[in-house]
Backbone of each chain as ProteinMPNN parsed JSONL, in Angstrom:
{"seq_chain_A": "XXXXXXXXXXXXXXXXXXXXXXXXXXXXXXXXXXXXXXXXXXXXXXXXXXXXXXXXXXXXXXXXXXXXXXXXXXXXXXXXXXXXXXXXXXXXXXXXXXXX", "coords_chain_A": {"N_chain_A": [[-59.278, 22.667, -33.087], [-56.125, 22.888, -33.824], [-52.567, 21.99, -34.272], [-49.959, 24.087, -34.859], [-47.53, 25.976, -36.601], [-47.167, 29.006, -35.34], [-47.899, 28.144, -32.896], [-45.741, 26.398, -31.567], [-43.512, 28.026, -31.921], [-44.59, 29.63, -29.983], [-44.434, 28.024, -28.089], [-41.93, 27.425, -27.9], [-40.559, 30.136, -27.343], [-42.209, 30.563, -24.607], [-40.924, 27.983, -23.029], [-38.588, 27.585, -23.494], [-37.408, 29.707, -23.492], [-36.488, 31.172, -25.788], [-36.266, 34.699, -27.52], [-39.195, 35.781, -29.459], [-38.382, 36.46, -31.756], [-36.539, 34.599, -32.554], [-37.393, 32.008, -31.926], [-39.058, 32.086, -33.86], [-37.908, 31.583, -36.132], [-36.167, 29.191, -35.241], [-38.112, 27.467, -35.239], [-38.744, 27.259, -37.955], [-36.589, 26.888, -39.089], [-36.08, 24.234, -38.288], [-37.922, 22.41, -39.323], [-37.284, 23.257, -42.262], [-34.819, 22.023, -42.187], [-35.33, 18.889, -42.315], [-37.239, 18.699, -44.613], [-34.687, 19.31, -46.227], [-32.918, 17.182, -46.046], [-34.211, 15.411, -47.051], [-34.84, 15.931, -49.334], [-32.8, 15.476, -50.128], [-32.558, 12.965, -50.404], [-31.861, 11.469, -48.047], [-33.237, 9.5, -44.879], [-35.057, 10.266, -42.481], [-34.641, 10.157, -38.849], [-36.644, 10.223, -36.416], [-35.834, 9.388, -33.427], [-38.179, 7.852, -30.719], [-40.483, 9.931, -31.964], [-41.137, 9.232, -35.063], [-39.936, 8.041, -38.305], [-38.978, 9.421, -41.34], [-39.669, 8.315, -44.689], [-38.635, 7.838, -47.697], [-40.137, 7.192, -50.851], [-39.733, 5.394, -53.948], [-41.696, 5.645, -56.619], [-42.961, 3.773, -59.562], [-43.353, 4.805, -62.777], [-46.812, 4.535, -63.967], [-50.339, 3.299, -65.828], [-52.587, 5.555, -65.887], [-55.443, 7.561, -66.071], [-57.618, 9.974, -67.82], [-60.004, 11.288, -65.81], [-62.107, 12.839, -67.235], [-62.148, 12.415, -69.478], [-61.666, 9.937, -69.836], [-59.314, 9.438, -71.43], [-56.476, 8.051, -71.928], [-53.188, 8.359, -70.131], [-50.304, 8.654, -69.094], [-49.029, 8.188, -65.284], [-46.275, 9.889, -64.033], [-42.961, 8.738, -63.416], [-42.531, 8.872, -59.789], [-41.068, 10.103, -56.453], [-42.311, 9.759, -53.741], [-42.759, 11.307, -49.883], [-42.954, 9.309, -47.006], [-44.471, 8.563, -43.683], [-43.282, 7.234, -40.887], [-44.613, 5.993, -37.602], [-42.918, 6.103, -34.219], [-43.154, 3.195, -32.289], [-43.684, 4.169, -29.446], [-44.899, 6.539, -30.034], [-47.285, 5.658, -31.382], [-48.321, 4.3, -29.523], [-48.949, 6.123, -27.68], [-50.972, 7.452, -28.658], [-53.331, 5.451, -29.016], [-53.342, 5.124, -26.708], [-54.718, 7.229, -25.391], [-56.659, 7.57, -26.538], [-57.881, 4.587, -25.965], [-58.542, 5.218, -23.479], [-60.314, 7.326, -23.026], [-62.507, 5.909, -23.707], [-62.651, 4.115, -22.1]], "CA_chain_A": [[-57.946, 23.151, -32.666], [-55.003, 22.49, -34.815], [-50.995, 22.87, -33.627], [-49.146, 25.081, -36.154], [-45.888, 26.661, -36.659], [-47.294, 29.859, -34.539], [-47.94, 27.337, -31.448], [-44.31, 25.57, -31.408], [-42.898, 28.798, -31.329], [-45.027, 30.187, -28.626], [-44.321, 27.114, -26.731], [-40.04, 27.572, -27.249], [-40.798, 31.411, -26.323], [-42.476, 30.046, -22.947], [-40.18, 26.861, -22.0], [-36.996, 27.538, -23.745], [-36.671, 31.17, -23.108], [-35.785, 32.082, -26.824], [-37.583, 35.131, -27.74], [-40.211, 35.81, -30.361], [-37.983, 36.219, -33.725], [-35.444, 33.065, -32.474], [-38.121, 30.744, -31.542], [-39.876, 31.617, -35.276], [-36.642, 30.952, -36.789], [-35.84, 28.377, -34.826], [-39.093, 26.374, -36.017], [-38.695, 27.13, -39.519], [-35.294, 25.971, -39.84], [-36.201, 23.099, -38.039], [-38.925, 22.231, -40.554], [-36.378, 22.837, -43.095], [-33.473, 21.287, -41.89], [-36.033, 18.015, -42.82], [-37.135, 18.857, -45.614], [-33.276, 19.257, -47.093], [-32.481, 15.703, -45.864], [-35.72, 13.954, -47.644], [-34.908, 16.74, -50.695], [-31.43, 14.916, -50.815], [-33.003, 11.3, -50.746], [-32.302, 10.908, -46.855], [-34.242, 9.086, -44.269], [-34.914, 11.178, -41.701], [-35.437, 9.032, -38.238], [-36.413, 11.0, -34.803], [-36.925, 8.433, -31.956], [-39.668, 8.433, -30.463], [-41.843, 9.953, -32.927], [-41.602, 8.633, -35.864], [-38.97, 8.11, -39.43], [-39.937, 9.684, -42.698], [-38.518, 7.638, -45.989], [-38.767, 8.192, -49.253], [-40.459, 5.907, -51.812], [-39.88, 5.582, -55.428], [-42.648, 4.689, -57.3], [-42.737, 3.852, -60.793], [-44.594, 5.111, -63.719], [-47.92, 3.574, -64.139], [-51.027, 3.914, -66.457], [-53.558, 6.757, -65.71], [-56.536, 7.803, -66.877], [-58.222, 11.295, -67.551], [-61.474, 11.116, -65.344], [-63.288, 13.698, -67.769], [-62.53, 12.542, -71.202], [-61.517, 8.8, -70.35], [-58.485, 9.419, -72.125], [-55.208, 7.341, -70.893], [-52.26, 9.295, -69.916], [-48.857, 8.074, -67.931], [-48.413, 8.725, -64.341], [-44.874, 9.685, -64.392], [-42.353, 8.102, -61.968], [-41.907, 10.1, -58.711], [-40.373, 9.809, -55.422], [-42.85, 10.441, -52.429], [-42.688, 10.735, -48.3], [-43.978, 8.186, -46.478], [-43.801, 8.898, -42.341], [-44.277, 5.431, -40.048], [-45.173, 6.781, -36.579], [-42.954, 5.377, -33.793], [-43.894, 2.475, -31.521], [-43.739, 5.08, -28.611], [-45.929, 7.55, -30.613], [-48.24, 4.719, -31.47], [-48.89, 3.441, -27.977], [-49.228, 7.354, -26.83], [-52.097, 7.463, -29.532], [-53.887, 4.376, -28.921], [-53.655, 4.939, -25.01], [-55.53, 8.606, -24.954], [-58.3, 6.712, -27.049], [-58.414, 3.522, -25.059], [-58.582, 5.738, -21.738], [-61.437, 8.503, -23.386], [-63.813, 5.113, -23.799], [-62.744, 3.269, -21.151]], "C_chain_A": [[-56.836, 22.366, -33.364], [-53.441, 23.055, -34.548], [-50.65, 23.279, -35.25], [-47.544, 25.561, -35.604], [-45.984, 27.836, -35.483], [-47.368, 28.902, -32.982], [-46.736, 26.914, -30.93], [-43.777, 26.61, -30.93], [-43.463, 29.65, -30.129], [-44.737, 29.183, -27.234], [-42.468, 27.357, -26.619], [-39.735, 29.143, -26.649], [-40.864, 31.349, -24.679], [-41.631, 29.337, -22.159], [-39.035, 27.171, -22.357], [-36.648, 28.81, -23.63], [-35.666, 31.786, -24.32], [-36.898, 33.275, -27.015], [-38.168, 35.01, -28.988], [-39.276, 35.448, -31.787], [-36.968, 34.752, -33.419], [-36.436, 31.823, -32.135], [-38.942, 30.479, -33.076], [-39.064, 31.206, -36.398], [-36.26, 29.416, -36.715], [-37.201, 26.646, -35.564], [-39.211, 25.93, -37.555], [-37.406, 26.439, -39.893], [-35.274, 24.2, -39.548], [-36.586, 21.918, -38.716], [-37.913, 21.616, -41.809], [-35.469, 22.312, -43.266], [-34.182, 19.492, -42.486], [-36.291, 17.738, -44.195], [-35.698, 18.758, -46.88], [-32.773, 17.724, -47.332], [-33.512, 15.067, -46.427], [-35.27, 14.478, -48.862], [-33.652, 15.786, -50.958], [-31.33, 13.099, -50.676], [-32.377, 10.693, -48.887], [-33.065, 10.478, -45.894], [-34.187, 9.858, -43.081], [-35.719, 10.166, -40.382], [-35.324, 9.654, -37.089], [-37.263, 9.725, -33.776], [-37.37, 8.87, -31.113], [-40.436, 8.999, -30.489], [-41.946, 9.536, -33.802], [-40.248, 8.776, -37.077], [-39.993, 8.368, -40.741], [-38.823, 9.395, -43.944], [-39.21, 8.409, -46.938], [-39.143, 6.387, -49.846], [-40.315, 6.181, -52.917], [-40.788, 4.974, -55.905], [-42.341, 5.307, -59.066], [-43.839, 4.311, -62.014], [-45.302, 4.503, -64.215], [-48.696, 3.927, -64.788], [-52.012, 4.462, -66.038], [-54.88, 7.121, -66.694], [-57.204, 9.323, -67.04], [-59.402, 10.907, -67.295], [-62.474, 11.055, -66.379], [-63.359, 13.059, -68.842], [-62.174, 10.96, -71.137], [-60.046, 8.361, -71.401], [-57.174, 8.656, -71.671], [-53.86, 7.874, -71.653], [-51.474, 8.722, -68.931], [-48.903, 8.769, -66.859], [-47.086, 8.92, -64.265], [-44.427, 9.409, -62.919], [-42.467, 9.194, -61.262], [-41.763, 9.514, -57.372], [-41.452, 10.677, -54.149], [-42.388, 9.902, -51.162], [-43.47, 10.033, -48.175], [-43.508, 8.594, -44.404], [-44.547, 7.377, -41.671], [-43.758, 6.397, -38.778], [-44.515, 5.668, -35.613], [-44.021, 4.437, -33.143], [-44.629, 3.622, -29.93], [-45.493, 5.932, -28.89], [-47.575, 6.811, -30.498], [-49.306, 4.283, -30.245], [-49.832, 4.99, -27.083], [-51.091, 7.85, -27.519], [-53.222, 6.854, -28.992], [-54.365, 4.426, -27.396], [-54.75, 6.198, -24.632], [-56.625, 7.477, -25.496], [-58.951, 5.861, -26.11], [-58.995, 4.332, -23.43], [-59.784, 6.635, -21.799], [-62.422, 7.681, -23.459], [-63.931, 4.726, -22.683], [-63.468, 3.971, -19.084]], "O_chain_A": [[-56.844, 21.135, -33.343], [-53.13, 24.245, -34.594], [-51.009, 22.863, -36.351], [-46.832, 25.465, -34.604], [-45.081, 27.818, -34.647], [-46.686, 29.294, -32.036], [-46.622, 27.057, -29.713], [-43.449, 26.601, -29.743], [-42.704, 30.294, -29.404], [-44.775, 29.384, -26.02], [-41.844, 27.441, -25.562], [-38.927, 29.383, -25.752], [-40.099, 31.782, -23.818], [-41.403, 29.626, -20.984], [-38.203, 27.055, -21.457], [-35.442, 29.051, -23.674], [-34.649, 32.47, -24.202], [-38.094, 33.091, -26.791], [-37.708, 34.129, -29.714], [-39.411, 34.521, -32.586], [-36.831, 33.944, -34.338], [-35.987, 30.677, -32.143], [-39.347, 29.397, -33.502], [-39.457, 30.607, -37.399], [-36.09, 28.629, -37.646], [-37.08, 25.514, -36.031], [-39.553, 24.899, -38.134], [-37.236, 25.62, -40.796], [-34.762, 23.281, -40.186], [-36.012, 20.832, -38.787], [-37.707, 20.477, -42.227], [-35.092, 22.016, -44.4], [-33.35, 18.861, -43.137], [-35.779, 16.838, -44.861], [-35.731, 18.291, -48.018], [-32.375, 17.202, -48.374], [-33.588, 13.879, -46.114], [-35.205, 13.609, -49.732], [-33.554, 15.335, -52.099], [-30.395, 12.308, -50.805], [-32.526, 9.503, -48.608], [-34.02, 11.255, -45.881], [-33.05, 10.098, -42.675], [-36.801, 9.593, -40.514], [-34.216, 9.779, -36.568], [-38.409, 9.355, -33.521], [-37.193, 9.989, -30.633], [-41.271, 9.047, -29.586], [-43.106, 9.135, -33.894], [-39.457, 9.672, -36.783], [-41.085, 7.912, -41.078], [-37.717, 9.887, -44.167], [-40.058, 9.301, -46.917], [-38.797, 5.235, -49.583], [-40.725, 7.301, -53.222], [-40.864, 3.758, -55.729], [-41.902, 6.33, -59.593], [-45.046, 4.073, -61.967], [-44.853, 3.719, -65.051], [-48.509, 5.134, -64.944], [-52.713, 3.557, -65.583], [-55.046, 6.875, -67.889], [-57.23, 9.854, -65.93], [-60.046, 10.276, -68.133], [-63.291, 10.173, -66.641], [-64.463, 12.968, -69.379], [-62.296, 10.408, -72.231], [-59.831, 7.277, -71.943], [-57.006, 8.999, -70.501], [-53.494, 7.908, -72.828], [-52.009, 8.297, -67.907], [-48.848, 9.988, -67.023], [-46.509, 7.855, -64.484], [-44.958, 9.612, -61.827], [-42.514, 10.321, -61.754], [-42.324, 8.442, -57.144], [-41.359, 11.85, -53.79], [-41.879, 8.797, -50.969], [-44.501, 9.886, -48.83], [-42.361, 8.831, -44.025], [-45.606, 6.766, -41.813], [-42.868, 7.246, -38.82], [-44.961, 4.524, -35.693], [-45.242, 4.571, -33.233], [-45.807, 3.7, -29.581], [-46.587, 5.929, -28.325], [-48.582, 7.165, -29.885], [-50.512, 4.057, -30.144], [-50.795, 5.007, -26.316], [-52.032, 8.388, -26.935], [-54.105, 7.558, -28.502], [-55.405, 3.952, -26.941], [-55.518, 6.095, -23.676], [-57.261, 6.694, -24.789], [-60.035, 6.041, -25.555], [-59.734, 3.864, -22.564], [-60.373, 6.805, -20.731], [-63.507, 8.248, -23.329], [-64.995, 4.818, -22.071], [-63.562, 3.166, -18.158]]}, "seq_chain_B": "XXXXXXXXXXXXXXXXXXXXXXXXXXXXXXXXXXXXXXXXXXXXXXXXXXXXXXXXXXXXXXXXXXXXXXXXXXXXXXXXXXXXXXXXXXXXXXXXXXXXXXXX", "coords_chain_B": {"N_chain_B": [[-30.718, 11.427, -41.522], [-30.227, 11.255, -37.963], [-32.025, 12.14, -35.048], [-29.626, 13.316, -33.124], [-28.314, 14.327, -35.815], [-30.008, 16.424, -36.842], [-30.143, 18.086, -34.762], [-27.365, 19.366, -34.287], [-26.929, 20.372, -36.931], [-29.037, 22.196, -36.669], [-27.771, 23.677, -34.854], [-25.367, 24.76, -35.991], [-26.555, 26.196, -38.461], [-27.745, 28.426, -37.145], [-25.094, 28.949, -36.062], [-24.377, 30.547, -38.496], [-25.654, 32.004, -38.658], [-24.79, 34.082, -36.552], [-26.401, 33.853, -34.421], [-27.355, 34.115, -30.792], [-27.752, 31.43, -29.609], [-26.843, 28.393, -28.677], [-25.813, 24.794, -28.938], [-26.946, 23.781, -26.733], [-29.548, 24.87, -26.832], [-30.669, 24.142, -29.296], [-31.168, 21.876, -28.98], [-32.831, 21.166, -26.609], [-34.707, 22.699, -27.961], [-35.774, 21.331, -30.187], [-36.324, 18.639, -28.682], [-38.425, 19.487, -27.358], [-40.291, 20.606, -29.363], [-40.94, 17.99, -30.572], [-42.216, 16.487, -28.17], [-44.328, 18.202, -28.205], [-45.22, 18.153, -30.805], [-46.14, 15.075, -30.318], [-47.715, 15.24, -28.606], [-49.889, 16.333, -28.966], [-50.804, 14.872, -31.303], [-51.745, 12.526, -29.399], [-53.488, 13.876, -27.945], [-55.1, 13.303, -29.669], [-55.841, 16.103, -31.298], [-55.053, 18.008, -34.661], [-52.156, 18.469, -36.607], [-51.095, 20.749, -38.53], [-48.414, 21.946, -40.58], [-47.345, 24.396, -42.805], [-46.348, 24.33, -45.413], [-45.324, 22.11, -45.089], [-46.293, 19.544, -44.199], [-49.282, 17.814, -42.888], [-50.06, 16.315, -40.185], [-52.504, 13.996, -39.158], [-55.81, 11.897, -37.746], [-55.788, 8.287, -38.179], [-59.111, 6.298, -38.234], [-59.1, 3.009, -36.859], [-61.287, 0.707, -37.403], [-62.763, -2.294, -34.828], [-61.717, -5.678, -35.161], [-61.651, -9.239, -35.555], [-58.594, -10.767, -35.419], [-55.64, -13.479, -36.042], [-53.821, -15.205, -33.943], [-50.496, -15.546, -35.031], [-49.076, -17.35, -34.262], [-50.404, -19.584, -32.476], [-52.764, -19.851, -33.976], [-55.223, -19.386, -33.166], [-58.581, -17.208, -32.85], [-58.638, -13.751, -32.086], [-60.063, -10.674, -30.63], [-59.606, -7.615, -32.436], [-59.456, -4.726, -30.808], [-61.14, -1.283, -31.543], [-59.158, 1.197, -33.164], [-57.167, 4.168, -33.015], [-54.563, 5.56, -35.514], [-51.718, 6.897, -35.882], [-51.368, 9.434, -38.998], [-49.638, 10.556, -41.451], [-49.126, 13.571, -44.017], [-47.994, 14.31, -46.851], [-46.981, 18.21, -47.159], [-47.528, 20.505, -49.77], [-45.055, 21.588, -50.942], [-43.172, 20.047, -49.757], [-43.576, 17.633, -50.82], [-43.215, 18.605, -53.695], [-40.41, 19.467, -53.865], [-39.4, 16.927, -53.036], [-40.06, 15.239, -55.461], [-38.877, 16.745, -57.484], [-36.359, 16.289, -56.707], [-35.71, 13.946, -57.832], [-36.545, 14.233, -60.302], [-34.596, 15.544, -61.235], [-32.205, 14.278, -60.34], [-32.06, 12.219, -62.11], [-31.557, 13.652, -64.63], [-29.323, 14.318, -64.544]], "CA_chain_B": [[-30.411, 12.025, -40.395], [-31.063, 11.63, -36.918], [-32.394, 13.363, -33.949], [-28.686, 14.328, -32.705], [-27.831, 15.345, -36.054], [-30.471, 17.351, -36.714], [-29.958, 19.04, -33.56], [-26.148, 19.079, -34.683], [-27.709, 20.695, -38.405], [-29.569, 23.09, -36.695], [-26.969, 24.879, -34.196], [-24.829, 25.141, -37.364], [-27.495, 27.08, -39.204], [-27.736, 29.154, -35.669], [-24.196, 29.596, -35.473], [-23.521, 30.817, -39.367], [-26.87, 33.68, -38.567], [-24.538, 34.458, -35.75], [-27.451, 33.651, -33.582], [-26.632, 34.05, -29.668], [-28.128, 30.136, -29.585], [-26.083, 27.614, -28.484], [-25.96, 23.867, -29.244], [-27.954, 23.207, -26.258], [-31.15, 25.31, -27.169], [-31.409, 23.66, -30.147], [-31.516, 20.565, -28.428], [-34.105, 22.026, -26.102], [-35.892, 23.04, -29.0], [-36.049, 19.508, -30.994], [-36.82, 17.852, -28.141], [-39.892, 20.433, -26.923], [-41.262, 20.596, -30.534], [-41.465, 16.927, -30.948], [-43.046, 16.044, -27.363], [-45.232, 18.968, -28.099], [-46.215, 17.476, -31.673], [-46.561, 13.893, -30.335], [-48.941, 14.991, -27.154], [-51.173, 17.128, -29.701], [-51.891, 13.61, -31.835], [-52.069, 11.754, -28.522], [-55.016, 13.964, -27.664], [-56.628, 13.845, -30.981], [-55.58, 16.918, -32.011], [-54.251, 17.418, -35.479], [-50.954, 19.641, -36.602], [-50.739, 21.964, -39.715], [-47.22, 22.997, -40.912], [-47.427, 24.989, -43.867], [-45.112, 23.416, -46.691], [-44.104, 20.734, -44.748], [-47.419, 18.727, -44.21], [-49.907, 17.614, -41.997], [-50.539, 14.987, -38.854], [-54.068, 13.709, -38.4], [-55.382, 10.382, -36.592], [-56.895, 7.561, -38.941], [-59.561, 5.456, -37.177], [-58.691, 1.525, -37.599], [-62.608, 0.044, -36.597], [-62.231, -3.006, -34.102], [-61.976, -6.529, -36.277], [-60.952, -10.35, -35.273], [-57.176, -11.29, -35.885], [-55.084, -14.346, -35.506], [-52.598, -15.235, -33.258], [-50.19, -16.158, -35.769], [-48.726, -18.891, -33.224], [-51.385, -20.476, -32.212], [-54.083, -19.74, -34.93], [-56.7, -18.808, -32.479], [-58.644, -15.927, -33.217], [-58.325, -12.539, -30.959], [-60.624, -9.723, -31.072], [-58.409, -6.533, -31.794], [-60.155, -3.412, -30.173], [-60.476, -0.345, -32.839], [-57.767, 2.54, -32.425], [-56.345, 5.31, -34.34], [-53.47, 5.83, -35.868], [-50.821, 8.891, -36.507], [-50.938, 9.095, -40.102], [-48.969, 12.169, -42.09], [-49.743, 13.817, -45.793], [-46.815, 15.975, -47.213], [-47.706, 19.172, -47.832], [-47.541, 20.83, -51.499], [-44.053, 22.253, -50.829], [-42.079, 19.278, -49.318], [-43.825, 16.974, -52.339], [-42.779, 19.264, -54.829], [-39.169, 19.536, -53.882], [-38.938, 15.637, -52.638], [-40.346, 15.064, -56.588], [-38.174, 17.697, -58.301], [-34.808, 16.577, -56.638], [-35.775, 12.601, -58.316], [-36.427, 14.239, -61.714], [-33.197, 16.065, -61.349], [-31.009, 13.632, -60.452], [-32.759, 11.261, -63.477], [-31.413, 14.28, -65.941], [-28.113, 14.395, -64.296]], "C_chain_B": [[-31.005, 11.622, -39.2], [-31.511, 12.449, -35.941], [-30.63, 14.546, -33.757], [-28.078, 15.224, -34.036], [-28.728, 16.057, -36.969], [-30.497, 18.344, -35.917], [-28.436, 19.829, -34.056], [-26.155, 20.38, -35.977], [-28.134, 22.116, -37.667], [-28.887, 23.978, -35.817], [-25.722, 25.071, -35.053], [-25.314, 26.018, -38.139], [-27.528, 28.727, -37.993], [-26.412, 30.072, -36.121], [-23.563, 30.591, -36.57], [-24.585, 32.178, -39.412], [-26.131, 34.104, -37.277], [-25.491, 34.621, -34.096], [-26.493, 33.856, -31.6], [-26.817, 32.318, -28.998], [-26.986, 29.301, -29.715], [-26.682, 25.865, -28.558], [-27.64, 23.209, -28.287], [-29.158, 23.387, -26.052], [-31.763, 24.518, -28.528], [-31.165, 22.499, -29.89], [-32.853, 20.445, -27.755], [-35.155, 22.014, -27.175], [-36.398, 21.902, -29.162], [-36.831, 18.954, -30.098], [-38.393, 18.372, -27.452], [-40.759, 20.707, -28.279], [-41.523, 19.135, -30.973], [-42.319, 16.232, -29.902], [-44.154, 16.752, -27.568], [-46.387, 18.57, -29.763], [-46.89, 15.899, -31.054], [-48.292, 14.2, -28.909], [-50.058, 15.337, -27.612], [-51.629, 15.805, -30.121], [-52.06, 12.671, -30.384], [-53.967, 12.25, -27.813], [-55.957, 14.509, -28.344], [-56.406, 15.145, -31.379], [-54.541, 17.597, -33.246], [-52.86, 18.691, -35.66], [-50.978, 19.68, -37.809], [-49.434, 22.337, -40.033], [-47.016, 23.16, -41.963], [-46.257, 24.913, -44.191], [-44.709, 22.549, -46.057], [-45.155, 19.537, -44.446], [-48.325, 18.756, -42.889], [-50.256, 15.956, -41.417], [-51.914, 15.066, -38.785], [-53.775, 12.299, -38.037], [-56.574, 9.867, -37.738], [-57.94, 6.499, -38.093], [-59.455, 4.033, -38.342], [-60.299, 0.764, -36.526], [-61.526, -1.661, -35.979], [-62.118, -4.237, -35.6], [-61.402, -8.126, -35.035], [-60.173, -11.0, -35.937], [-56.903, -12.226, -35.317], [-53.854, -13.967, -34.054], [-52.298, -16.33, -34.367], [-49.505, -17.11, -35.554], [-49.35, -19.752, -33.116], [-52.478, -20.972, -32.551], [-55.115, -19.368, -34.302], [-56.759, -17.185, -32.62], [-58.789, -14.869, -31.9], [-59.532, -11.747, -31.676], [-59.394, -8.69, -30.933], [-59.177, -5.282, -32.044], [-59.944, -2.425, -31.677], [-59.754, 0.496, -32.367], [-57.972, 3.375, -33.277], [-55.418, 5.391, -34.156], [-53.064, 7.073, -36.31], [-50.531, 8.802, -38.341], [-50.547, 10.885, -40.772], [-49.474, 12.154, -43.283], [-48.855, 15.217, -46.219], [-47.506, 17.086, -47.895], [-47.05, 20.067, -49.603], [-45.664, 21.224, -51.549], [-42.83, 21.261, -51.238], [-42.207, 17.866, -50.479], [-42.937, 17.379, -53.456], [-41.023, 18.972, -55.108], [-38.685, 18.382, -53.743], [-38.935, 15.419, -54.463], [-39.222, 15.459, -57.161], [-36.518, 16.778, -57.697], [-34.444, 14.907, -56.949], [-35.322, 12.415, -59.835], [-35.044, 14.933, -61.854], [-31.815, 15.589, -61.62], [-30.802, 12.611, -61.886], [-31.886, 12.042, -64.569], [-29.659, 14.3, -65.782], [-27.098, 13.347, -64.248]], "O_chain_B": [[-32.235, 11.572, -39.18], [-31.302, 13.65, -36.113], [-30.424, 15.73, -34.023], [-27.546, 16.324, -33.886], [-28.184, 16.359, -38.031], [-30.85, 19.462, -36.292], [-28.539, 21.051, -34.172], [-25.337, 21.292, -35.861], [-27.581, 23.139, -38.069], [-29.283, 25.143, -35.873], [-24.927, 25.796, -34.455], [-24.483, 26.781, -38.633], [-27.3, 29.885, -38.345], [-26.401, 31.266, -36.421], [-22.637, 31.34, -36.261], [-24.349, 33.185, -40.08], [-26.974, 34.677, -36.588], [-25.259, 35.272, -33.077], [-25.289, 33.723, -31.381], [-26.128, 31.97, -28.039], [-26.213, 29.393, -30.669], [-27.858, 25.644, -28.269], [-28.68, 22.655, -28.645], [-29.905, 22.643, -25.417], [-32.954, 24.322, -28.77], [-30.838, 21.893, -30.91], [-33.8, 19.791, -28.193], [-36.226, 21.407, -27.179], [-37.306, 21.425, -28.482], [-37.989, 18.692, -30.423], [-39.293, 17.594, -27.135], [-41.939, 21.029, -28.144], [-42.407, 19.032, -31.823], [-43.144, 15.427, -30.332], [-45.182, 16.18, -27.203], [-47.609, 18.638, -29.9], [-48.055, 15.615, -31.331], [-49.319, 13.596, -28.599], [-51.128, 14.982, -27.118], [-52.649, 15.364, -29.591], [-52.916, 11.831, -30.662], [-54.969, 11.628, -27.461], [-56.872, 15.324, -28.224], [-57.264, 15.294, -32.249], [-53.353, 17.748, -32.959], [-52.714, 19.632, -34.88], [-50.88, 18.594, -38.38], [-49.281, 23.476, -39.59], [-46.45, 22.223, -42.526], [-45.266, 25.276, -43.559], [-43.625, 22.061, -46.377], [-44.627, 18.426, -44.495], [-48.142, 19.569, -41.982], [-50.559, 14.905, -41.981], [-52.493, 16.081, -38.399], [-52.737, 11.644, -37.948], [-57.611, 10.411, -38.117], [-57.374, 5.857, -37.209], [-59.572, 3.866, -39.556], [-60.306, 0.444, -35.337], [-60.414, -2.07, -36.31], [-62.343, -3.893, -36.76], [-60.883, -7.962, -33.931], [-60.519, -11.73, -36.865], [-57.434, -12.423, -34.224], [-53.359, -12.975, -33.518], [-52.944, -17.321, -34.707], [-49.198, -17.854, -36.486], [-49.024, -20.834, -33.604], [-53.129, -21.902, -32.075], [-56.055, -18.963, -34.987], [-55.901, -16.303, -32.585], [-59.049, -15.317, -30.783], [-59.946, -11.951, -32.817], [-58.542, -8.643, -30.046], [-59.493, -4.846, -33.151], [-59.108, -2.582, -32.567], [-59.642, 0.62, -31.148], [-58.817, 3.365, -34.172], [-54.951, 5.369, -33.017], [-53.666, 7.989, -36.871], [-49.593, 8.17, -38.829], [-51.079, 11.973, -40.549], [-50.108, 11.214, -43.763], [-48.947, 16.432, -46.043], [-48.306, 17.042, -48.83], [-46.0, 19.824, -50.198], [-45.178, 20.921, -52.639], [-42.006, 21.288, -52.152], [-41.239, 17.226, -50.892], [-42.11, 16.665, -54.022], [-40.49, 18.478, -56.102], [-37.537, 18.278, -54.174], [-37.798, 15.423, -54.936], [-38.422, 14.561, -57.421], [-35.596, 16.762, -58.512], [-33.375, 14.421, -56.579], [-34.615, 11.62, -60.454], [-34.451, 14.661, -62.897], [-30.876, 15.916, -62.345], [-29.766, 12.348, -62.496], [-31.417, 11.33, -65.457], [-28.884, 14.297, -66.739], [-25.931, 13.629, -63.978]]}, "name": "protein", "num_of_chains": 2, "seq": "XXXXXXXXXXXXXXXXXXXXXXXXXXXXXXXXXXXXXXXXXXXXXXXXXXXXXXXXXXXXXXXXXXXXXXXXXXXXXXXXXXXXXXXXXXXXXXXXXXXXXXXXXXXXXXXXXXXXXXXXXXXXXXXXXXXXXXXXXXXXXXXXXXXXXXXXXXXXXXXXXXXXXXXXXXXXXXXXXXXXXXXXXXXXXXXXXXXXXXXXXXXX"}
């Protein structure tokens, strides 16, 4: 079982009382409203779940698996998401409580 | 950005689709799609959002750590962690808007 985009909006359908096309809207822009702010080099920080940065990394040397051949990674700028403390503890506590 | 102004962001977007949505649904919203992602990884279950990435849980086996006070060693239990992996989309465009600015 895996949450998705179809689940979110079935859940703001149910609790928030938007219907069907405003709750699938509503998720997608949400999504994207994220996406725009990381696309424009912002940090995007929701407490209590988690902040997603940006990293620059620099261009390093590479290798082609097949032929052994060496080829440049070129610079690029990836996400990175750190998972609040909140989140963390909410994690860690289902586990500890499913052994214990 | 943060929470409020993403919330802020997104009844702006609302209000320019003439939406009948008001500030405080998409508060509602935010705050019911992020308890509703965090409770899914709380009980191990992972989240999918096509172009924008995916949540799974990494397992961290137990091990024995300091106390970096006192030097004595601790056992520290194993867990899992919330770890993310951008999906092809939100890569692409995070990438593209690095090499962009580089040319500009």
């Amino acid at each position: 079982m895996t949450l998705t985009k179809a689940e979110l909006a079935d859940l703001l359908f149910d609790k928030v009382g938007l219907n069907k096309r405003e709750a699938k809207d509503m998720v997608e822009t949400f999504f994207e409203e994220i996406r725009q702010a990381l696309e424009a080099g912002d940090t995007v920080k929701l407490s209590g779940f988690g902040n997603f940065q940006l990293r620059d990394k620099p261009q390093r040397p590479g290798r082609n698996p097949k032929t052994g051949e060496e080829i440049p990674i070129t610079a690029r700028r990836v996400v990175t998401f750190h998972a609040s403390q909140k989140l963390k503890g909410m994690v860690e506590q289902y586990h500890a409580n499913k052994q214990g | 950005m943060t929470k409020s102004e993403l919330i802020a962001r997104l009844a702006e977007r609302l209000a320019e689709r003439n939406s009948q949505l008001v500030n405080k649904d998409a508060e509602l919203a935010v705050k019911t799609i992020l308890d509703a992602m965090a409770s899914s990884l709380a009980k191990g279950q992972r989240i999918e959002i096509r172009g924008f990435g995916s949540f799974d849980l990494n397992y961290r086996p137990p091990r024995v750590g300091r106390n970096p006070k006192s030097g004595s060693s601790v056992s520290v239990p194993e867990k899992y962690v919330p770890h993310f992996k951008a999906g092809k989309e939100l890569r692409e465009r995070v990438d593209l808007s690095l090499s962009l600015r580089d040319e500009g």
